[in-house]
N, CA, C and O atoms as a DFTB+ gen file, in Angstrom:
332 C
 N C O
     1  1    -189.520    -139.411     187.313
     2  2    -188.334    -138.621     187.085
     3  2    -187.729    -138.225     188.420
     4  3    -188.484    -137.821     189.305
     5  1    -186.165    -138.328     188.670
     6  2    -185.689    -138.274     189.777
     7  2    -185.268    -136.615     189.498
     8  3    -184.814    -136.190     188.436
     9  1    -185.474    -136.002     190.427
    10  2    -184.970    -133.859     190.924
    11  2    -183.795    -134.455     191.120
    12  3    -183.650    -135.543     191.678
    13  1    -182.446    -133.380     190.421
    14  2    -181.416    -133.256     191.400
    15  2    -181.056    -132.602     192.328
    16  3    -180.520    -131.559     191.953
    17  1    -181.112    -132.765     193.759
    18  2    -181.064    -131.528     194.624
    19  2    -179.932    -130.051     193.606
    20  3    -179.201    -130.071     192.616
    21  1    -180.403    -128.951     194.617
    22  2    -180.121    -127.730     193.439
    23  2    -178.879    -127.852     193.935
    24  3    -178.675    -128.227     195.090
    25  1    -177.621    -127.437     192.811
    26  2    -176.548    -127.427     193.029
    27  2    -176.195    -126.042     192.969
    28  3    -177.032    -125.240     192.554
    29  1    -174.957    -125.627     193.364
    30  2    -174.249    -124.528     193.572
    31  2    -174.789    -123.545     191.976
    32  3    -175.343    -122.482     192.260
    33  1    -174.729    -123.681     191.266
    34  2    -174.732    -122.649     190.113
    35  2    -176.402    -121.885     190.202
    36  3    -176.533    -120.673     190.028
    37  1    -177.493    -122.727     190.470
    38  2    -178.745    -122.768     190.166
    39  2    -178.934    -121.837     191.755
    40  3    -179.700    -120.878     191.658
    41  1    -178.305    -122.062     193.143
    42  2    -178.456    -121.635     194.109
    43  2    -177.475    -120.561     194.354
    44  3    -177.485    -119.999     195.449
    45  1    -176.733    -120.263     193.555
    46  2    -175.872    -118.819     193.434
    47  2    -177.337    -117.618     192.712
    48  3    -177.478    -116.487     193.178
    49  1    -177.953    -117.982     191.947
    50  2    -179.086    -117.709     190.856
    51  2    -180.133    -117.368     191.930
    52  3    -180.378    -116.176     192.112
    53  1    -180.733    -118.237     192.614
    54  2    -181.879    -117.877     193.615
    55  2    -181.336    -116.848     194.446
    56  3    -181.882    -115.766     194.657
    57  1    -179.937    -117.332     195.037
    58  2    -179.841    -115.716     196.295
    59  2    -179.719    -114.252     195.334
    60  3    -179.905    -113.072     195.632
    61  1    -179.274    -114.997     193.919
    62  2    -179.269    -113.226     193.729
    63  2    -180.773    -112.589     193.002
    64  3    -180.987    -111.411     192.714
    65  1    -181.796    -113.884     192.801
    66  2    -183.224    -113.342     192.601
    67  2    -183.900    -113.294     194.035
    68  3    -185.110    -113.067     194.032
    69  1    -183.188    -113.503     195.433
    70  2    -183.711    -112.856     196.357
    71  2    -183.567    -111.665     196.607
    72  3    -184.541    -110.975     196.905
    73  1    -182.062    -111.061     196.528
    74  2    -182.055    -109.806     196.701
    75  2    -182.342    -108.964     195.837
    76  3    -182.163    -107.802     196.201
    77  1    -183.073    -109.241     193.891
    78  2    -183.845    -108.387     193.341
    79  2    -184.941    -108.435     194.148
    80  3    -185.424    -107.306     194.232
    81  1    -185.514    -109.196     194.742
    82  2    -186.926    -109.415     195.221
    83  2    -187.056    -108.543     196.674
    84  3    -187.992    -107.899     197.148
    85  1    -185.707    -108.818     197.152
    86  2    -185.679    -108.073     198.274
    87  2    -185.569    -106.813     198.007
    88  3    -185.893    -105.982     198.856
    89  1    -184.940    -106.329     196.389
    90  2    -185.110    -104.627     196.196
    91  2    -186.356    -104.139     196.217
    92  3    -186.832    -103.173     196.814
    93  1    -186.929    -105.104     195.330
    94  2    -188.152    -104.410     194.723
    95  2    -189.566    -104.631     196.288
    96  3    -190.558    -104.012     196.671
    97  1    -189.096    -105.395     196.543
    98  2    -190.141    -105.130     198.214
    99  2    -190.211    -104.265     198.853
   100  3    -191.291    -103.907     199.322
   101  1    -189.022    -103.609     199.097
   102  2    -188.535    -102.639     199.807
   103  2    -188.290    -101.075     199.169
   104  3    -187.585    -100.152     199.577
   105  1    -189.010    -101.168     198.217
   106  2    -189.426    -100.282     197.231
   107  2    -190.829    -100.171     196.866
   108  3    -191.293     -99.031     196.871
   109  1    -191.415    -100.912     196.623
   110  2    -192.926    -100.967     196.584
   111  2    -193.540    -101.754     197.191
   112  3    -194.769    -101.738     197.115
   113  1    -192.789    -102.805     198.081
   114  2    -194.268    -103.650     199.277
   115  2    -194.780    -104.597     198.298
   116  3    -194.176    -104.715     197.233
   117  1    -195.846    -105.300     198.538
   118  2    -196.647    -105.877     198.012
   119  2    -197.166    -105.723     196.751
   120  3    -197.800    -106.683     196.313
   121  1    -197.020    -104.491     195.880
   122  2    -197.786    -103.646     194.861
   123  2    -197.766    -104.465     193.723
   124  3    -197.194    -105.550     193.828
   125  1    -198.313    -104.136     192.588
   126  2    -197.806    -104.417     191.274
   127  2    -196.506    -104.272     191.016
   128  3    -195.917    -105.349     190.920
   129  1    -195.914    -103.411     190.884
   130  2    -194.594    -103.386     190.559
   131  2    -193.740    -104.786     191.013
   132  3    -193.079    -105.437     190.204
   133  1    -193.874    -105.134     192.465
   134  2    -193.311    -106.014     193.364
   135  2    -193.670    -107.798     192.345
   136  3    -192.998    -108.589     191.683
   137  1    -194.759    -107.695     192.683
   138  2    -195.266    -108.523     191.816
   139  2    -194.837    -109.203     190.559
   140  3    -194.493    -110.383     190.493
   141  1    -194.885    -108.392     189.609
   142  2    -194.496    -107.999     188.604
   143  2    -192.601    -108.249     188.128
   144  3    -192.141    -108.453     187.004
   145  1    -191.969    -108.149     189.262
   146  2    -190.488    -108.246     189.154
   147  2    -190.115    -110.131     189.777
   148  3    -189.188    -110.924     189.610
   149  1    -191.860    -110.153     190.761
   150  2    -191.184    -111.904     191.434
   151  2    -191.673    -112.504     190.270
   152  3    -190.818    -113.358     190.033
   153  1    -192.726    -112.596     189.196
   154  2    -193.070    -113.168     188.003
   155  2    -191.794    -113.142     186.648
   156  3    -191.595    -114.004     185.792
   157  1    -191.069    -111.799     186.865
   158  2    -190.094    -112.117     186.075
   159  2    -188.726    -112.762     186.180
   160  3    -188.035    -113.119     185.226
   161  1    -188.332    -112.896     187.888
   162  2    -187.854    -113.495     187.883
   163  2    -187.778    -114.403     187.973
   164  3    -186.611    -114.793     187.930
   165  1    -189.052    -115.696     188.199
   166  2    -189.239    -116.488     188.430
   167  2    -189.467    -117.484     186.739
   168  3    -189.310    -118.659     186.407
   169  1    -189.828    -116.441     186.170
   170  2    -189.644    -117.200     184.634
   171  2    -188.244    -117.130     184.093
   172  3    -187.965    -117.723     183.051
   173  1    -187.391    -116.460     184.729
   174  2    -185.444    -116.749     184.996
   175  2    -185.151    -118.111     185.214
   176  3    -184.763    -119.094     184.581
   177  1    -185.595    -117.685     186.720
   178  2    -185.331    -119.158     187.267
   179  2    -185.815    -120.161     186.397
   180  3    -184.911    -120.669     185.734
   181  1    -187.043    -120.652     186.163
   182  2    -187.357    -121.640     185.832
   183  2    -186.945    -121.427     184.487
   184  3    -187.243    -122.531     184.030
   185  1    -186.422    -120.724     183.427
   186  2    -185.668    -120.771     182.467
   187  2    -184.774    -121.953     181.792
   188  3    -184.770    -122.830     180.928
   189  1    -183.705    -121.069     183.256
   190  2    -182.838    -121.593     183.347
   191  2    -182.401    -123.075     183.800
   192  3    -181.538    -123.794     183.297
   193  1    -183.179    -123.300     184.807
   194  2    -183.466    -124.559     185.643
   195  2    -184.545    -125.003     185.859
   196  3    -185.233    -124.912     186.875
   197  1    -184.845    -125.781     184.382
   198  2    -186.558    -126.088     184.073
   199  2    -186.201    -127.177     185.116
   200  3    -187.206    -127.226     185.825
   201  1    -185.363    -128.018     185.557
   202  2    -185.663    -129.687     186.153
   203  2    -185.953    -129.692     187.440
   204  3    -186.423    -130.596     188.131
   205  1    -185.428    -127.897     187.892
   206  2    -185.498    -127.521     189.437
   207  2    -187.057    -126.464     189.502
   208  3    -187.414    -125.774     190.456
   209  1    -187.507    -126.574     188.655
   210  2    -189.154    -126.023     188.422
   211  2    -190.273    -125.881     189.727
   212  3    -190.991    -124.884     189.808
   213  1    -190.332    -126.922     190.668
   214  2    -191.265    -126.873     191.537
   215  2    -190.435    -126.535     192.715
   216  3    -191.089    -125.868     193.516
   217  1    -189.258    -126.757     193.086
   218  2    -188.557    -126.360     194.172
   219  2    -187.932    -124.822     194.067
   220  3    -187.585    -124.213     195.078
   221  1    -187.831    -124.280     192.773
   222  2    -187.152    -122.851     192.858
   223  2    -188.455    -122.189     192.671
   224  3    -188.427    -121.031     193.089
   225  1    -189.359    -122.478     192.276
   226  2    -190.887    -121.980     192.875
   227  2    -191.445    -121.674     194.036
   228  3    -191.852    -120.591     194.457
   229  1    -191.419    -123.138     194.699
   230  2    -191.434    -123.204     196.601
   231  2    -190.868    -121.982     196.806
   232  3    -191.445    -120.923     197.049
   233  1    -188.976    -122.325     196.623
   234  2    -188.656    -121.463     197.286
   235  2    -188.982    -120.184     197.092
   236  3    -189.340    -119.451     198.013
   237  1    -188.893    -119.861     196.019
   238  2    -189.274    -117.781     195.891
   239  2    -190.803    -117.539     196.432
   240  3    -191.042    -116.404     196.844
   241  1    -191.779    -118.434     196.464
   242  2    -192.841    -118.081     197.280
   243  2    -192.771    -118.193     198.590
   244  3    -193.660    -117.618     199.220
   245  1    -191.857    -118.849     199.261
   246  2    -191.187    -118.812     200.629
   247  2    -190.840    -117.654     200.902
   248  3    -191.531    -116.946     201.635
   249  1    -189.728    -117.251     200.376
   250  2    -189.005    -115.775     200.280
   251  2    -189.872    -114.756     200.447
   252  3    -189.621    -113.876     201.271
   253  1    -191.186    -114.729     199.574
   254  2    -192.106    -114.079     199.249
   255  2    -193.086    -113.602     200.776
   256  3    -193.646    -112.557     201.106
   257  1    -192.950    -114.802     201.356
   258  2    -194.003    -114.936     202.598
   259  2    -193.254    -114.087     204.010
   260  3    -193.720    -113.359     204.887
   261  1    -191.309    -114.818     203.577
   262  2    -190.959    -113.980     204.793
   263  2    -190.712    -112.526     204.770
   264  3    -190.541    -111.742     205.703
   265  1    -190.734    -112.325     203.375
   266  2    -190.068    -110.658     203.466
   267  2    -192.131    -109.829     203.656
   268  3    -192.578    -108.685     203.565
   269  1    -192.562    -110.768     203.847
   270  2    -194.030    -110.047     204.252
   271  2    -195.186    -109.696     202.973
   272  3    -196.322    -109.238     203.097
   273  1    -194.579    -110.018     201.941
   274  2    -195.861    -110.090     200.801
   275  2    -197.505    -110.653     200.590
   276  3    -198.615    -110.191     200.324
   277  1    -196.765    -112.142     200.940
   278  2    -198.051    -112.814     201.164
   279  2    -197.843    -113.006     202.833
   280  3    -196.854    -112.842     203.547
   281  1    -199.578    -113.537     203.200
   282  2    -199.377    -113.888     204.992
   283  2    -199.186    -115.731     204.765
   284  3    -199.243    -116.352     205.826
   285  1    -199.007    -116.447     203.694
   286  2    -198.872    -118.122     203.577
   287  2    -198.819    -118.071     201.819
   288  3    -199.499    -117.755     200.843
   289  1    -197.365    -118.677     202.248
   290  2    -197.546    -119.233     200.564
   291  2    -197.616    -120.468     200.426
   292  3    -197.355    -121.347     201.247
   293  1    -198.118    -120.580     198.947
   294  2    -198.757    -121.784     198.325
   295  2    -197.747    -122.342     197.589
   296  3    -196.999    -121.887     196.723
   297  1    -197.866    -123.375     198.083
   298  2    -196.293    -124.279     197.701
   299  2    -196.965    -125.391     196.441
   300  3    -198.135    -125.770     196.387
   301  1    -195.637    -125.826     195.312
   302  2    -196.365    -126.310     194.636
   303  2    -196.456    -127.901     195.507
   304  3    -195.672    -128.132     196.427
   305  1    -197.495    -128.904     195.078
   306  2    -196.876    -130.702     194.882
   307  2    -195.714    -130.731     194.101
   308  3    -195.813    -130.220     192.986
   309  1    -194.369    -131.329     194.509
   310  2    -193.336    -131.347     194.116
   311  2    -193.558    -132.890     193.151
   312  3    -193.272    -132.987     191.957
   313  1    -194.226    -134.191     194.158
   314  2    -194.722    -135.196     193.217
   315  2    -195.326    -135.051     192.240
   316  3    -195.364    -135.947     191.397
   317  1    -196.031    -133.765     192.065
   318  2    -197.196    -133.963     190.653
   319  2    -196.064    -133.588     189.489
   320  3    -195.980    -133.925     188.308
   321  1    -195.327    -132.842     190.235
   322  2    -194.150    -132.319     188.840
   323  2    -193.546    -132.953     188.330
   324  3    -193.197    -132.806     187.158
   325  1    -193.113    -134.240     189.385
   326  2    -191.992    -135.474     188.278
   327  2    -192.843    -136.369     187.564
   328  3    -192.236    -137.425     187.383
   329  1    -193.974    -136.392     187.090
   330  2    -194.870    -137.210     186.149
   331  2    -194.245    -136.878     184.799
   332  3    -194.708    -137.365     183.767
């Protein structure tokens, strides 16, 4: 199965589940709560844009690493996903 790189609608969607992510960091850090808000939005994302599944993943665990949550995130295999 061929990914379509993410287009404008799906990447309007991620910056604005960065800056929930960036609220809720900057409100509780690392905590449950924090947690708790990147899991819900991340079942958004991938909702919405099941075909962009392993890359809007990457990315919010990226996000995740720079705003200081985790010290390395775990990225998915993007190949194991198009089987």
């Amino acid at each position: 199965m061929h990914v379509m790189p993410i287009q404008d609608r799906s990447r309007r969607s991620l910056q604005e589940a960065s800056h929930r992510l960036r609220r809720h960091y900057d409100r509780y850090r690392s905590s449950a709560p924090f947690w708790d808000a990147y899991q819900q939005v991340q079942r958004e994302l991938v909702s919405a844009f099941p075909e962009h599944q392993a890359e809007l993943c990457n990315r919010l665990a990226v996000f995740a690493q720079r705003l200081g949550a985790v010290e390395k995130a775990q990225l998915l295999e993007t190949a194991d996903m198009d089987r």
